[in-house]
Short mmCIF file of the C-alpha atoms (twelve columns), coordinates in Angstrom:
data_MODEL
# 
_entry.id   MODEL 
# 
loop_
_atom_site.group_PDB 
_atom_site.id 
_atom_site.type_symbol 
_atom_site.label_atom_id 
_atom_site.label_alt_id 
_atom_site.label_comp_id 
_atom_site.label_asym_id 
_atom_site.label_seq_id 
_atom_site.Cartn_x 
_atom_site.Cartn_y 
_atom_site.Cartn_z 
_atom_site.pdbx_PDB_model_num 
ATOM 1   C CA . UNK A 1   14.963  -0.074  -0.336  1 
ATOM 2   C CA . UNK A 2   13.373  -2.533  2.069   1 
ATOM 3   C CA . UNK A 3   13.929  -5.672  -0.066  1 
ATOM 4   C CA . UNK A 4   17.180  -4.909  -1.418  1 
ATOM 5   C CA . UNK A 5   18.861  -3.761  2.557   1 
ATOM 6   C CA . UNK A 6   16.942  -7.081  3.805   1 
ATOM 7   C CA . UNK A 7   19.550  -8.998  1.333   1 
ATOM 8   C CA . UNK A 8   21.837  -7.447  1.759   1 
ATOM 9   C CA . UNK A 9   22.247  -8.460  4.940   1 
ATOM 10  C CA . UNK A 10  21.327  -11.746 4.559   1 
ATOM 11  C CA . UNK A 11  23.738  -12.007 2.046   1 
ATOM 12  C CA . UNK A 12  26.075  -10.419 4.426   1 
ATOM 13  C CA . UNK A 13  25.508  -12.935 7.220   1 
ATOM 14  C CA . UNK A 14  25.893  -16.098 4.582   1 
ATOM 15  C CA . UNK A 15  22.939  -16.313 2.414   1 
ATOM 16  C CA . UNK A 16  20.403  -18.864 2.785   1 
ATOM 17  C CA . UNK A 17  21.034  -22.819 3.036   1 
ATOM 18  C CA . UNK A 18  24.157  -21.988 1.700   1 
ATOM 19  C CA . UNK A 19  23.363  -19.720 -1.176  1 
ATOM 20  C CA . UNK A 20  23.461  -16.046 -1.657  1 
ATOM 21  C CA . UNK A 21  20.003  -14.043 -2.520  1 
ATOM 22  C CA . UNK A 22  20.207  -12.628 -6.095  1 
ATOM 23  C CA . UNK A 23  17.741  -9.843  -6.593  1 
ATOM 24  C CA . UNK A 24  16.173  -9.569  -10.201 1 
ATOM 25  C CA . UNK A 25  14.795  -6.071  -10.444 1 
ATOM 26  C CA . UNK A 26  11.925  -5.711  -12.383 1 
ATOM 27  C CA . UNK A 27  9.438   -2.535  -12.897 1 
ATOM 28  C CA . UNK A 28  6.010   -2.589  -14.177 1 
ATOM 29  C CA . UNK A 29  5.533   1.266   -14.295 1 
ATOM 30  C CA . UNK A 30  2.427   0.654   -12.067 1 
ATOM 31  C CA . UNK A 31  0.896   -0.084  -15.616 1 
ATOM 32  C CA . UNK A 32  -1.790  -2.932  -15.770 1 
ATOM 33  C CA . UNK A 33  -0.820  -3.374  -19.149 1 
ATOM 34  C CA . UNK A 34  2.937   -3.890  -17.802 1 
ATOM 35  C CA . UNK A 35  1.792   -6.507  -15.359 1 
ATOM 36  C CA . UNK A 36  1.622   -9.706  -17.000 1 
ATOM 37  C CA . UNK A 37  4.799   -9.000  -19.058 1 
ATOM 38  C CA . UNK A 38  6.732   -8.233  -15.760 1 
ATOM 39  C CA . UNK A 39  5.264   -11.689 -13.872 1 
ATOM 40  C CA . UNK A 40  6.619   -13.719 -16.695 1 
ATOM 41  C CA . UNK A 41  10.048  -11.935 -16.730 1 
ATOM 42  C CA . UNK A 42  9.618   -13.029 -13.170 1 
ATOM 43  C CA . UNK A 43  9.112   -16.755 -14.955 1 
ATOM 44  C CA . UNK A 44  11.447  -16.878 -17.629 1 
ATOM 45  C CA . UNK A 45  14.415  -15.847 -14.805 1 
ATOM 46  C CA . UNK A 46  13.654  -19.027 -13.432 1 
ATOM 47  C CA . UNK A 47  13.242  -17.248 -9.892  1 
ATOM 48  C CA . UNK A 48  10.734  -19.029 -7.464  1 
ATOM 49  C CA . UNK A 49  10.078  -16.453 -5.188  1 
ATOM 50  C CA . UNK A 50  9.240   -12.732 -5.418  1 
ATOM 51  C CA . UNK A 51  8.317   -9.508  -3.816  1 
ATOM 52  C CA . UNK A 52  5.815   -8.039  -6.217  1 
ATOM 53  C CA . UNK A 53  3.819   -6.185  -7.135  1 
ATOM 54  C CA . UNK A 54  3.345   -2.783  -5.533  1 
ATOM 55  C CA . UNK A 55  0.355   -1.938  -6.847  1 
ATOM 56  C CA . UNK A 56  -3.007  -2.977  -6.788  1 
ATOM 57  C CA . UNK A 57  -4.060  -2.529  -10.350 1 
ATOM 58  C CA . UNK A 58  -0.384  -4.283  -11.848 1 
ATOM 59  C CA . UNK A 59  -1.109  -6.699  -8.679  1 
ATOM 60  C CA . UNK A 60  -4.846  -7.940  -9.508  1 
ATOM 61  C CA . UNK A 61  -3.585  -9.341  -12.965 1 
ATOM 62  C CA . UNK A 62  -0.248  -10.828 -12.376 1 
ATOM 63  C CA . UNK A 63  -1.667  -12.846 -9.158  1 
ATOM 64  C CA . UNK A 64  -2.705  -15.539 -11.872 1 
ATOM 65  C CA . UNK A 65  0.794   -16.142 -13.116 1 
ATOM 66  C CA . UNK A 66  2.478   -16.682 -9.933  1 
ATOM 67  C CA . UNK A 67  -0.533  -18.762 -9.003  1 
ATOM 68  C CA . UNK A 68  -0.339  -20.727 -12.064 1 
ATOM 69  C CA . UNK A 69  3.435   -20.966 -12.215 1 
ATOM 70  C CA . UNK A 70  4.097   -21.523 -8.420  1 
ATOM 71  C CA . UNK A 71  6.139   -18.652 -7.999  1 
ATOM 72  C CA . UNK A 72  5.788   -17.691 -3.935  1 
ATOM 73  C CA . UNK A 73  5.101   -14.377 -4.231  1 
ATOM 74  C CA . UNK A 74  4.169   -11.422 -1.736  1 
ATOM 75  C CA . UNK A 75  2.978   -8.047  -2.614  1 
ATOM 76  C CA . UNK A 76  4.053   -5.635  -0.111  1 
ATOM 77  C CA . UNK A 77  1.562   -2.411  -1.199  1 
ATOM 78  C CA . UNK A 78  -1.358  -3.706  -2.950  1 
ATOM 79  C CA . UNK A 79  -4.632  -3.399  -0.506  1 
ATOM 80  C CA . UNK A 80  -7.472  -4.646  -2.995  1 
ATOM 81  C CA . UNK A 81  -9.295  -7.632  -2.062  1 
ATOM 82  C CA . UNK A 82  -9.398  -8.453  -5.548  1 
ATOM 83  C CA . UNK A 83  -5.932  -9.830  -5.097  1 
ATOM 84  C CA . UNK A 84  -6.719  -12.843 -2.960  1 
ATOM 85  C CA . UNK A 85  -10.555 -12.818 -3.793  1 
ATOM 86  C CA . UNK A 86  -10.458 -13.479 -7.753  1 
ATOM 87  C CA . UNK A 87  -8.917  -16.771 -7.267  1 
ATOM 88  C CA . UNK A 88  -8.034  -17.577 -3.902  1 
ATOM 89  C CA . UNK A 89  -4.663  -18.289 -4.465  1 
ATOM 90  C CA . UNK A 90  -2.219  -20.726 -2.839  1 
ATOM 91  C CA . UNK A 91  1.133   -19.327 -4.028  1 
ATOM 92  C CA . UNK A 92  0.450   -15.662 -3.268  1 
ATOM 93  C CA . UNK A 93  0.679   -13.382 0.093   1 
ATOM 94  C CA . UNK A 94  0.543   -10.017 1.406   1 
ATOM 95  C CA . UNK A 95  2.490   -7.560  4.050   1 
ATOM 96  C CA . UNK A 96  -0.027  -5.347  3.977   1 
ATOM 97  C CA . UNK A 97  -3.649  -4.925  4.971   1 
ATOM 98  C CA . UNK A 98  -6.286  -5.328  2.637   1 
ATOM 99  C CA . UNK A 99  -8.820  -2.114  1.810   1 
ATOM 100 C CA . UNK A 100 -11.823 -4.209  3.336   1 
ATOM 101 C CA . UNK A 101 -9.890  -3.144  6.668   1 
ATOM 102 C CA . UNK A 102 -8.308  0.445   5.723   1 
ATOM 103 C CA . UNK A 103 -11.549 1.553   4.109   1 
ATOM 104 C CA . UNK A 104 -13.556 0.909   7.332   1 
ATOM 105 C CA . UNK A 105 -10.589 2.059   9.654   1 
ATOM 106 C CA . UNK A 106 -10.380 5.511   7.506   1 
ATOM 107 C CA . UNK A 107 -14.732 5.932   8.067   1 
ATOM 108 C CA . UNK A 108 -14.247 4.972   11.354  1 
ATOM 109 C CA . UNK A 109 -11.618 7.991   12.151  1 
ATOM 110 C CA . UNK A 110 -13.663 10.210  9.739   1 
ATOM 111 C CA . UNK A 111 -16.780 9.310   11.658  1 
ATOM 112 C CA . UNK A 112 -15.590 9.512   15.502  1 
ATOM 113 C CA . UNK A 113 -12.579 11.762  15.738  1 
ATOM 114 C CA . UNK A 114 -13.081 14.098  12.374  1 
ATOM 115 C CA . UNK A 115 -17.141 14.280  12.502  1 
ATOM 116 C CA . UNK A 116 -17.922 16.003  9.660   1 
ATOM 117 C CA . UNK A 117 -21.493 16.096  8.808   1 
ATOM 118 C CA . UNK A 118 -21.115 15.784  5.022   1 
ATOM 119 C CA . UNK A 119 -18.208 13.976  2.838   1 
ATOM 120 C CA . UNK A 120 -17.535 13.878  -0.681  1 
ATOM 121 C CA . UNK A 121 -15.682 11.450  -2.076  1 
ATOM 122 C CA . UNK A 122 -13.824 11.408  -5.432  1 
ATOM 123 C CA . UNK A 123 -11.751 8.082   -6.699  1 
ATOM 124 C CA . UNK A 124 -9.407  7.969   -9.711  1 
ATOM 125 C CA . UNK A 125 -11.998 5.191   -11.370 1 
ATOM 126 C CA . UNK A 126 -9.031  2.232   -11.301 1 
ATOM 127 C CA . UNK A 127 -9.229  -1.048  -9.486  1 
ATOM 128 C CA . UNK A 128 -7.043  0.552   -6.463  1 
ATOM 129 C CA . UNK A 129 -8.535  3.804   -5.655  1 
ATOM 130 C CA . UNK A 130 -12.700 3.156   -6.387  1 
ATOM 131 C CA . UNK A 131 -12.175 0.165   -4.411  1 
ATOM 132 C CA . UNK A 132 -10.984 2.081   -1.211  1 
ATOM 133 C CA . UNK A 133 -13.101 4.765   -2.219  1 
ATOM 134 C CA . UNK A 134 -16.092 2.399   -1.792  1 
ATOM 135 C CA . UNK A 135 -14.895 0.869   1.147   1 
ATOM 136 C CA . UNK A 136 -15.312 4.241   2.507   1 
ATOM 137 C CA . UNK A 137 -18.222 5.030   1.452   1 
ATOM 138 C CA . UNK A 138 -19.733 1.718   2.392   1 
ATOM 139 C CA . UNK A 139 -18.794 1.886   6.014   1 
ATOM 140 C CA . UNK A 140 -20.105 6.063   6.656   1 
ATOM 141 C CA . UNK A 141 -22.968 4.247   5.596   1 
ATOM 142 C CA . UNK A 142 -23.464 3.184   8.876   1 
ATOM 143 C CA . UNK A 143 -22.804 6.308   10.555  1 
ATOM 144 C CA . UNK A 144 -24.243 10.039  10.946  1 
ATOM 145 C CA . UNK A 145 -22.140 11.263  8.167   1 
ATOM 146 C CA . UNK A 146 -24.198 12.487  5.167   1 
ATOM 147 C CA . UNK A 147 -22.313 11.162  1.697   1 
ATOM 148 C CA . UNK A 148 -23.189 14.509  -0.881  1 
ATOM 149 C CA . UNK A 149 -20.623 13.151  -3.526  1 
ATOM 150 C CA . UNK A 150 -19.425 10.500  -4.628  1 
ATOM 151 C CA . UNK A 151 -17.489 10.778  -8.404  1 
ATOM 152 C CA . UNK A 152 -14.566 9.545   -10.374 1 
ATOM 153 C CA . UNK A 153 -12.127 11.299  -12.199 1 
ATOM 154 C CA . UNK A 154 -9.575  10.479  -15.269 1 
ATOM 155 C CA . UNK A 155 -6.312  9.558   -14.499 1 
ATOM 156 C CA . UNK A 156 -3.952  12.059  -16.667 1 
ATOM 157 C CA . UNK A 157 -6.304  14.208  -16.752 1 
ATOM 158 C CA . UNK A 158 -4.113  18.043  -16.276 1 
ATOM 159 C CA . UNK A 159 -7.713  20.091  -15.318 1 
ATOM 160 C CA . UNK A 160 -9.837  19.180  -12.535 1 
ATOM 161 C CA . UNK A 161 -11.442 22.510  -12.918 1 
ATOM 162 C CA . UNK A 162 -14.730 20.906  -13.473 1 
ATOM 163 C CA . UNK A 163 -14.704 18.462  -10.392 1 
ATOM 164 C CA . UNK A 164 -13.538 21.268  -8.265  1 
ATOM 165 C CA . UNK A 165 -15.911 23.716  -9.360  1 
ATOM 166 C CA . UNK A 166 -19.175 20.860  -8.257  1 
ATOM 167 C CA . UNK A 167 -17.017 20.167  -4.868  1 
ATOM 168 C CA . UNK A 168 -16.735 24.423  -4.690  1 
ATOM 169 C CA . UNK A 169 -21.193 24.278  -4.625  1 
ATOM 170 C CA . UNK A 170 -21.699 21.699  -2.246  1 
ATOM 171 C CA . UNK A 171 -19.056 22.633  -0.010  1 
ATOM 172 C CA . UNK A 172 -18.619 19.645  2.388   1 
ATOM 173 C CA . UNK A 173 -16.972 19.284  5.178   1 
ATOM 174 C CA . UNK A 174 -14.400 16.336  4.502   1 
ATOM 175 C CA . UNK A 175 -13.017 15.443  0.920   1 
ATOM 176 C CA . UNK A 176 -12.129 12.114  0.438   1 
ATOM 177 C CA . UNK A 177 -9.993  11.147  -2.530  1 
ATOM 178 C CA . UNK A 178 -9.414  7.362   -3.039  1 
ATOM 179 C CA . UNK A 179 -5.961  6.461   -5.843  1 
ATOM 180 C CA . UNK A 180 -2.563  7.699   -6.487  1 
ATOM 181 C CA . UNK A 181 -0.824  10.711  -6.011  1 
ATOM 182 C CA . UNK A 182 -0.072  12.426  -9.119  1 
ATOM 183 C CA . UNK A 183 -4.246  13.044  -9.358  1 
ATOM 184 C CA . UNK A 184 -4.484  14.002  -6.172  1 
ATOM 185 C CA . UNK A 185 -1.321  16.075  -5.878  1 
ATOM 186 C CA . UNK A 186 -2.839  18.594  -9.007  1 
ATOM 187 C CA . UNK A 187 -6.235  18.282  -7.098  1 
ATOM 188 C CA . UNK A 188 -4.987  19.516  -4.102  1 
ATOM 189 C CA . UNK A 189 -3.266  22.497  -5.838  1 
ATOM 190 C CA . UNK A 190 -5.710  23.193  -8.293  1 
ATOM 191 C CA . UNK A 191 -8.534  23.417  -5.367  1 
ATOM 192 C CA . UNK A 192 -6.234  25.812  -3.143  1 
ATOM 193 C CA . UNK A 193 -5.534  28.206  -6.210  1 
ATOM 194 C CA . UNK A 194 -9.400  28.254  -6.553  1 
ATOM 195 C CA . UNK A 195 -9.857  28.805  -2.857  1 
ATOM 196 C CA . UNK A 196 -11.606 25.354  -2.303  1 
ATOM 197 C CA . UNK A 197 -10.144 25.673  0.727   1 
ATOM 198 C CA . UNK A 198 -11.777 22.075  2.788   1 
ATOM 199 C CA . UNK A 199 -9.913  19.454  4.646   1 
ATOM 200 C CA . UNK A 200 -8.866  16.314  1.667   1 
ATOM 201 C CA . UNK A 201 -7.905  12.815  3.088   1 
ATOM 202 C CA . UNK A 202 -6.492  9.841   1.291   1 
ATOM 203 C CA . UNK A 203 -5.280  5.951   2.011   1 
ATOM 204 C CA . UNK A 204 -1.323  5.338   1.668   1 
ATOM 205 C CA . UNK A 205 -1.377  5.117   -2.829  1 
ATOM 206 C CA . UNK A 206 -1.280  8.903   -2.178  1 
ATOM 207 C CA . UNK A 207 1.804   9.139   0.189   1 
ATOM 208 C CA . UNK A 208 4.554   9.356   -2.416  1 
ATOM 209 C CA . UNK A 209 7.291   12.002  -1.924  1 
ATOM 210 C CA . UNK A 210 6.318   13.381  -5.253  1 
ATOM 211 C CA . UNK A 211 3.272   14.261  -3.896  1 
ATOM 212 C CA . UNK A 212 5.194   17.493  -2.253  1 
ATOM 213 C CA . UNK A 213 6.935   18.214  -5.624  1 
ATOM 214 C CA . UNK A 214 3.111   18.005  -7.109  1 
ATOM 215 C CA . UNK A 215 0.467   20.120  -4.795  1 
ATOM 216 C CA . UNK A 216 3.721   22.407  -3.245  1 
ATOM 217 C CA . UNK A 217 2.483   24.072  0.268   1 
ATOM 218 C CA . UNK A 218 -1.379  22.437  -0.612  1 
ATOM 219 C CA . UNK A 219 -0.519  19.295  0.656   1 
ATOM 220 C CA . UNK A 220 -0.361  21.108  4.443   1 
ATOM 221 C CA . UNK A 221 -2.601  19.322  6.509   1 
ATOM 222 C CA . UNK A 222 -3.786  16.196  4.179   1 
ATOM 223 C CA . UNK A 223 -4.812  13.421  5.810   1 
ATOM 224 C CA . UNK A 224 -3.491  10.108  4.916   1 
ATOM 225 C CA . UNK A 225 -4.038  5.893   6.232   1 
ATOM 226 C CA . UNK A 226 -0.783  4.667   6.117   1 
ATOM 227 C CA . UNK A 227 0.703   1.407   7.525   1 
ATOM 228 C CA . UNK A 228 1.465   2.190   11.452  1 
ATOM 229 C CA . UNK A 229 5.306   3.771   11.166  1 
ATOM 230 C CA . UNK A 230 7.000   0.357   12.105  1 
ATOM 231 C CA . UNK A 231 10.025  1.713   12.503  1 
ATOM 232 C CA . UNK A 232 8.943   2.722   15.897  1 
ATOM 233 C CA . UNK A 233 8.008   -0.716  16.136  1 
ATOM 234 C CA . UNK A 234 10.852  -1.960  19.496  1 
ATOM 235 C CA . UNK A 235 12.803  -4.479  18.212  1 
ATOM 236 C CA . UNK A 236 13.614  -3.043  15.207  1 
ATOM 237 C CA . UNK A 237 16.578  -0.571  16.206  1 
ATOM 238 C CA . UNK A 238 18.525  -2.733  14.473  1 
ATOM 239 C CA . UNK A 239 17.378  -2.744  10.994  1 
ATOM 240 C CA . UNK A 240 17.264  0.963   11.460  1 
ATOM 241 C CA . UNK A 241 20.904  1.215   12.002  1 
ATOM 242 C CA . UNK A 242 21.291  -1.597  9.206   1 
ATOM 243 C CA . UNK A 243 19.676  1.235   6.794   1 
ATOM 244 C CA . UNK A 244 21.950  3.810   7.648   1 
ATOM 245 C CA . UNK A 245 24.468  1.412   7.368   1 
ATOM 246 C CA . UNK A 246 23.787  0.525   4.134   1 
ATOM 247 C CA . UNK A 247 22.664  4.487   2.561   1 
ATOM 248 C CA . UNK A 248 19.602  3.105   2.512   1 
ATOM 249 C CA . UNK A 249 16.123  4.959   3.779   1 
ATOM 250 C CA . UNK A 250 13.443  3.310   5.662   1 
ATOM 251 C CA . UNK A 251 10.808  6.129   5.283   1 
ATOM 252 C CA . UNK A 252 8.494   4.861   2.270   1 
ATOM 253 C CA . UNK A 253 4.864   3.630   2.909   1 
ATOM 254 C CA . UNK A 254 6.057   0.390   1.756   1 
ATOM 255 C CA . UNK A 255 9.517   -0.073  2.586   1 
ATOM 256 C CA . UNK A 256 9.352   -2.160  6.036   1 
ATOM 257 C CA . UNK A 257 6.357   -4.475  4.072   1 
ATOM 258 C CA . UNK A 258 8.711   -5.262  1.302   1 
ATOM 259 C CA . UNK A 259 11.983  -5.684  4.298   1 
ATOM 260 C CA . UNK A 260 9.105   -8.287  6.126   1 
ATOM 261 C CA . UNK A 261 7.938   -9.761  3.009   1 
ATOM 262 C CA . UNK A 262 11.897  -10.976 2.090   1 
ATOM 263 C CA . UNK A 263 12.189  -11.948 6.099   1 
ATOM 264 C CA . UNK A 264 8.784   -14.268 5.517   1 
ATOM 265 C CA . UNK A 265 10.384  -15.855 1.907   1 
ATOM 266 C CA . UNK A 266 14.134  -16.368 3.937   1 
ATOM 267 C CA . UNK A 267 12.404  -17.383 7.093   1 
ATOM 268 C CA . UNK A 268 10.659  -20.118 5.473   1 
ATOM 269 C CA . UNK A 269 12.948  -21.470 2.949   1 
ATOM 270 C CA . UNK A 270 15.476  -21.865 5.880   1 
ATOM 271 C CA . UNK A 271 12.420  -23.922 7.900   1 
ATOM 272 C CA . UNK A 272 11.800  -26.218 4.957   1 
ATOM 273 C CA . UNK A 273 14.235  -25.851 1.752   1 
ATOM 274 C CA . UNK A 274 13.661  -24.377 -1.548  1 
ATOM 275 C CA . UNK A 275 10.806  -25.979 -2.784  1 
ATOM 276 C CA . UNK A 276 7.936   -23.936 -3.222  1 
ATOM 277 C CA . UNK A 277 5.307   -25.770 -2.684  1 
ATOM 278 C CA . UNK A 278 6.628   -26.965 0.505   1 
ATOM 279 C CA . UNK A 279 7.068   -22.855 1.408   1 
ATOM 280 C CA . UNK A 280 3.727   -21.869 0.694   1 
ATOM 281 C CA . UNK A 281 2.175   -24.765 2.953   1 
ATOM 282 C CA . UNK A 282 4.770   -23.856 5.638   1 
ATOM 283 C CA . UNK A 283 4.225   -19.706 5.247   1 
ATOM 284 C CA . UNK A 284 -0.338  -20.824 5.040   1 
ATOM 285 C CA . UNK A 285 0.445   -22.308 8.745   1 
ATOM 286 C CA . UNK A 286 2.730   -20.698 10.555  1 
ATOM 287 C CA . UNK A 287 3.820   -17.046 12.392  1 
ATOM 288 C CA . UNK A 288 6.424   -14.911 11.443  1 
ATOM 289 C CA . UNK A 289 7.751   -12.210 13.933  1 
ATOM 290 C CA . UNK A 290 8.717   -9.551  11.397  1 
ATOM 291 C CA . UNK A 291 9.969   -5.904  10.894  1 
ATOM 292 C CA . UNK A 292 5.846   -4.999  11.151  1 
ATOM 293 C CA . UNK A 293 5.338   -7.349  13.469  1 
ATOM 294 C CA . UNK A 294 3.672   -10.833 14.123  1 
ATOM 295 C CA . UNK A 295 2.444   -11.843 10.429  1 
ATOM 296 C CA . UNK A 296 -0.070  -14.922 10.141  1 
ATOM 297 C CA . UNK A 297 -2.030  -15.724 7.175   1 
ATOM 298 C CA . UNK A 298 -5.518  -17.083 6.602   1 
ATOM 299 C CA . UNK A 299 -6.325  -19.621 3.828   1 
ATOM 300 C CA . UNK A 300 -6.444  -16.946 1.224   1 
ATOM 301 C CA . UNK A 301 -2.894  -15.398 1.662   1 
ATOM 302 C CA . UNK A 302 -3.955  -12.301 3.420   1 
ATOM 303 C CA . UNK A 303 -2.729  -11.073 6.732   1 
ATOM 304 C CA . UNK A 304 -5.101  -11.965 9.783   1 
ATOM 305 C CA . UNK A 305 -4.829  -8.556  11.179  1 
ATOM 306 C CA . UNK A 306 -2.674  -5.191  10.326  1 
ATOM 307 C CA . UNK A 307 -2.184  -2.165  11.829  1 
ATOM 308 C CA . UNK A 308 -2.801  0.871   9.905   1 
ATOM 309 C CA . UNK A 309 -2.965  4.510   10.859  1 
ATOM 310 C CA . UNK A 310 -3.511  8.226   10.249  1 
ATOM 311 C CA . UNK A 311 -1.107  10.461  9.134   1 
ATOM 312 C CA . UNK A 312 -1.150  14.561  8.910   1 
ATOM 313 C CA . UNK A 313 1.219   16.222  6.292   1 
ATOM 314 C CA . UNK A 314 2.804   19.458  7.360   1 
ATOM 315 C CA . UNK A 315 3.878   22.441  5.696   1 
ATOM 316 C CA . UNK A 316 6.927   21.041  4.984   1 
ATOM 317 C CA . UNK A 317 5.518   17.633  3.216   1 
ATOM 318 C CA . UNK A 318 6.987   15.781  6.534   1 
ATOM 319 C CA . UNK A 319 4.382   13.085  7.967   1 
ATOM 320 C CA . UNK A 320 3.126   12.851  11.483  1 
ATOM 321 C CA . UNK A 321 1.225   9.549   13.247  1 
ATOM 322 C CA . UNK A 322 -1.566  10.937  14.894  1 
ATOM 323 C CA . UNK A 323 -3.195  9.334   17.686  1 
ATOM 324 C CA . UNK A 324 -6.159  7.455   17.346  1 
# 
C-alpha cells in the first residue's frame, strides 16, 4: 500500500523525467528459497530499481543479485545486519532500522521502564528472529536483568506445548519472543489456554493483522518495537489524505518505509537521471526529507539513525505508542 499510493501519485502529478512509474509486483512468500527466483524476475523485467524485499530471511540472499546486477534496491522491513554486513553493498538501501539498534532499544525499555528481574527469551531459529533475539539478549547483558532462557523453536510447528510447559517452571517475569507472527500468535494462545499467564514482547516481524485472527483475545497487552507511527509524523497530513484518497491504508508496520523508500528512488532519479549507478552515488551522499523523516545513509546502505518504538496491543488487537 505504501509503494503502490506513492505512484500513484507520482504518476498522477506526471511521472518522472517524463515517464510514468510502472510497478512490477512480485511476491516471494517470505520464503528464502523464493528469494533468489523473485530478484531475478526483478532482472529479467529489465527494471533498475526496486522496493524489496520485506523480509529479512528472503532479504539476506537476494542482496547479492541486486548488488551484482546494479539494480538500486531498498528493503523497507528487513532489520538484519546481515543485509548490508555480508557484502557491503553499493546498490542496496534500507528505510528501516537495523536490529543492532532495535535489539538494544527493546533491552533498554525492558531494562529501565519494564524491570523485570528475569527474561526468557524464545526465537523462531531463522536469520530474522535469532538475530533480534540475540540482540536482546546481548544488550540485558549489561544490565540487572537475569537471562533464565534462552531457546528456539520450529517454525510450523502446531504444539508449543513443550516450550510452554519449561517457560510454565521457571516462570519469569518478561517473555521475549524474537520472529514472525504466525509462531508467536499460537504461542500466545497456547500459553493463555495453559494459564502461562506472563507479560510476552516482540520486535515489529510480529505485528501483522493476522496476528489477532491467530492468538484471539491473547494478544491483549503484547508488547511490540515497531517503527515510530510516522503518520503522526507533521508534514505528512497530506499523504494521509492521499491514502484515503486513493482506498488505500497507511496502518502496516511497513507501509510509510516502503511510501519513503519510492520517494528516495523518485527523488534521486529526478536529481541525476536514470542511470543507476549515478543514483546510488547520489542516494550514498545525500539527505532525503521523507514520509519517516530525514533519511541519510552511511557507506554501507543503512540508515544513520531511525526511530523505533514500543507498542501495547489491546483487547481489541488495536496498537498504542507508548511513551518512552
Amino acid at each position: 500500500d505504501g509503494a503502490m499510493l506513492a505512484i500513484e501519485e507520482i504518476n498522477a502529478a506526471g511521472g518522472v523525467v517524463g515517464k510514468q512509474l510502472e510497478p512490477l509486483l512480485i511476491d516471494d512468500g517470505c520464503e528464502p528459497k523464493q528469494a533468489v527466483p523473485a530478484a531475478n524476475r526483478v532482472v529479467n523485467s529489465g527494471a533498475k530499481f526496486a522496493v524489496a524485499h520485506a523480509c529479512s530471511g528472503t532479504t539476506v540472499p537476494a542482496v547479492n543479485v541486486y548488488d551484482q546486477e546494479g539494480i538500486v534496491a531498498i528493503t523497507p522491513g528487513a532489520t538484519s545486519p546481515l543485509v548490508t554486513d555480508t557484502i557491503r553493498p553499493h546498490y542496496f538501501f534500507r528505510t528501516i532500522g537495523r536490529d543492532d539498534q532495535q535489539g538494544p532499544f527493546a533491552a533498554d525499555y525492558i531494562a529501565n521502564v519494564l524491570k523485570p528481574k528475569t527474561v526468557a527469551i524464545i526465537h523462531d531459529k531463522q536469520t530474522y528472529g535469532s538475530g533480534v533475539a540475540s540482540q536482546v539478549r546481548d544488550s540485558l547483558g549489561d544490565t540487572d536483568v537475569d537471562i533464565v532462557l534462552f531457546e528456539g523453536i520450529n517454525v510450523g510447528d502446531s504444539d508449543y506445548s513443550a516450550v510452554i510447559t519449561k517457560l510454565k517452571s521457571i516462570n519469569p517475569d518478561l517473555i521475549y519472543f524474537g520472529g514472525y507472527h504466525a509462531e508467536l500468535g499460537l504461542l500466545l494462545r497456547q500459553a493463555r489456554e495453559q494459564d502461562l499467564q506472563t507479560q510476552f514482547m516482540g520486535p515489529e516481524g510480529v505485528a501483522n493483522e493476522d496476528l489477532v485472527a491467530i492468538a484471539g483475545p491473547a494478544v491483549a497487552d503484547l508488547l511490540v518495537t515497531l517503527p515510530a507511527d510516522f503518520t503522526k509524523l507533521p508534514g505528512n497530513e497530506q499523504i494521509l489524505e492521499h491514502f484515503k484518497t486513493y482506498g488505500r491504508s497507511p496502518d502496516g508496520a511497513f507501509t510509510m518505509t516502503a511510501y519513503a523508500a519510492v520517494q528516495i528512488l523518485v527523488a534521486s532519479i529526478e536529481a541525476v537521471g536514470e542511470d543507476p549507478d549515478a543514483v546510488a552515488d547520489y542516494m550514498h551522499s545525500n539527505a532525503f526529507d521523507t514520509a519517516i523523516g530525514k533519511v541519510e545513509y552511511d557507506e554501507k546502505g543503512d540508515l544513520k539513525e531511525f526511530e523505533f518504538a514500543v507498542f501495547k496491543w489491546d483487547e481489541n488487537g488495536e496498537l498504542e505508542q507508548l511513551e518512552f
